[in-house]
N, C-alpha and C positions, 0 to 999 in steps of 0.2 A: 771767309776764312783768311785772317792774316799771313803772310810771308811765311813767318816764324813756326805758326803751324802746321802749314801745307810744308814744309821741311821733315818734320816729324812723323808727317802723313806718309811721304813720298818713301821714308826710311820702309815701311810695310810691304812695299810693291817691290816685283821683282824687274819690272819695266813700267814706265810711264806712259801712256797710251794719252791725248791730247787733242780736242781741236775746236773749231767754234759749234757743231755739232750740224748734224743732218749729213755729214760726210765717211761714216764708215765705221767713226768710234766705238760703237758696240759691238759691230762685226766682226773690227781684228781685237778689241778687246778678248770676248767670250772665243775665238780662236786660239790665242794662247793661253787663255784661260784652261780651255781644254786639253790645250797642248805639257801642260804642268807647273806655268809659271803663274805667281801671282800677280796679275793685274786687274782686280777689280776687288776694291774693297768699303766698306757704307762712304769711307770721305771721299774716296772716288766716285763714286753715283751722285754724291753730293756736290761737287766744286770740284777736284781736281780733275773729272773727264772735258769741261772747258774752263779749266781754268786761264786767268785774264794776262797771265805773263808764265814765260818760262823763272822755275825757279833753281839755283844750282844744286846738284844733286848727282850720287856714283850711277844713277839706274840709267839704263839706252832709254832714250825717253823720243818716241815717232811723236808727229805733229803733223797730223792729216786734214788737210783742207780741200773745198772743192768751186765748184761753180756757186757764187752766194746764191743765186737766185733758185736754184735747186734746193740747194741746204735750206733756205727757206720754206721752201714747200713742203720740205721735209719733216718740218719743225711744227709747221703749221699744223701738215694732217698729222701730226701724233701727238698734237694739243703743247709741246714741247715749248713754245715760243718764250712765253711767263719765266719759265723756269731759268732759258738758257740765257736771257738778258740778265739775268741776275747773276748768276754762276759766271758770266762774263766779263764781274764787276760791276754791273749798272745795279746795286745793294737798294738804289731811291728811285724805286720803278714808275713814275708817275706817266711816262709815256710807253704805253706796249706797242707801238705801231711798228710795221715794218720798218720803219726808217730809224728806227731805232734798234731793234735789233741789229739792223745792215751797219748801224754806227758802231755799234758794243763788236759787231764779230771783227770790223776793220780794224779797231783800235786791238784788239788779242791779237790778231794777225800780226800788225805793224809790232808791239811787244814783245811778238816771240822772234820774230824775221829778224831783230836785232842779234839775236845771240847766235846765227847760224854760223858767221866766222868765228865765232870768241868760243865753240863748246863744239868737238868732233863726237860727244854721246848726242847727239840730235839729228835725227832726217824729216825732213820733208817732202811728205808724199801726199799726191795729188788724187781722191779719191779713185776718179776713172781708172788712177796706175796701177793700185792693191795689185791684183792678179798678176799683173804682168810683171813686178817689182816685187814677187814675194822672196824669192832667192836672196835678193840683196837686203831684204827686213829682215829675213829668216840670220842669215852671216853677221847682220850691224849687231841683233839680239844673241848671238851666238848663240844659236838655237837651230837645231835639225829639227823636226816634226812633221809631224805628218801635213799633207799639199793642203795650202788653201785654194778651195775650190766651189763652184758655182753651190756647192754641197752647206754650204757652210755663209748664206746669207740670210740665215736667221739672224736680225739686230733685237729683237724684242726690246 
């Protein structure tokens, strides 16, 4: 998905939810999802849950990352691997190996870490943090809702 369209995508969502995947994305997605806001819609399932750079946009947009080598695993046992090197940009997938993916999630990463001084609608949270950081996600998305809690690690 080009720039220009993930713009237009991003206009749908009431928050932008973000990261190279295996780190939480669907958890706190489908949490505020349930909580009233929209954040999950088909070009989101598609490209923008790891999309390969921040793009400018009004919506509080989290960017959750974790240990790669986890996300990996993560990726792995949920057959996910194929999918998220592409959604990550790598569009000419002729190598699916780990070290490829490890390459495609560094470069999102390094993409999006550039915008963290230049854009205050952005945080960066460390998957292990969710729980303990939910106060300060909940205040960024100005959003009260009900507790994210151990209740609520359905990622499907």
């Amino acid at each position: 998905m080009i720039i220009s369209e993930a713009k237009k995508h991003l206009s749908e969502l009431d928050i932008w939810i973000c990261s190279y995947g295996g780190c939480g994305t669907n958890l706190l997605t489908n949490f505020f999802s349930n909580s009233g806001l929209v954040s999950k819609t088909e070009a989101w399932e598609s490209d923008l849950c790891h999309y390969y750079t921040y793009v400018e946009n009004d919506k509080p947009t989290i960017y959750l990352y974790g240990d790669p080598i986890s996300c990996i695993k993560s990726q792995k046992l949920r057959r996910h691997k194929k999918y998220n090197i592409e959604k990550l940009g790598n569009r000419v997938v002729k190598n699916q190996s780990d070290e490829a993916l490890i390459y495609s999630m560094c470069c999102q990463f390094y993409n999006w870490i550039n915008y963290v001084n230049k854009n205050k609608k952005i945080i960066f949270i460390k998957y292990d943090e969710i729980y303990e950081k939910i106060n300060l996600i909940e205040n960024f998305v100005d959003r009260k809702s009900t507790r994210l809690n151990s209740s609520h690690v359905s990622e499907s």
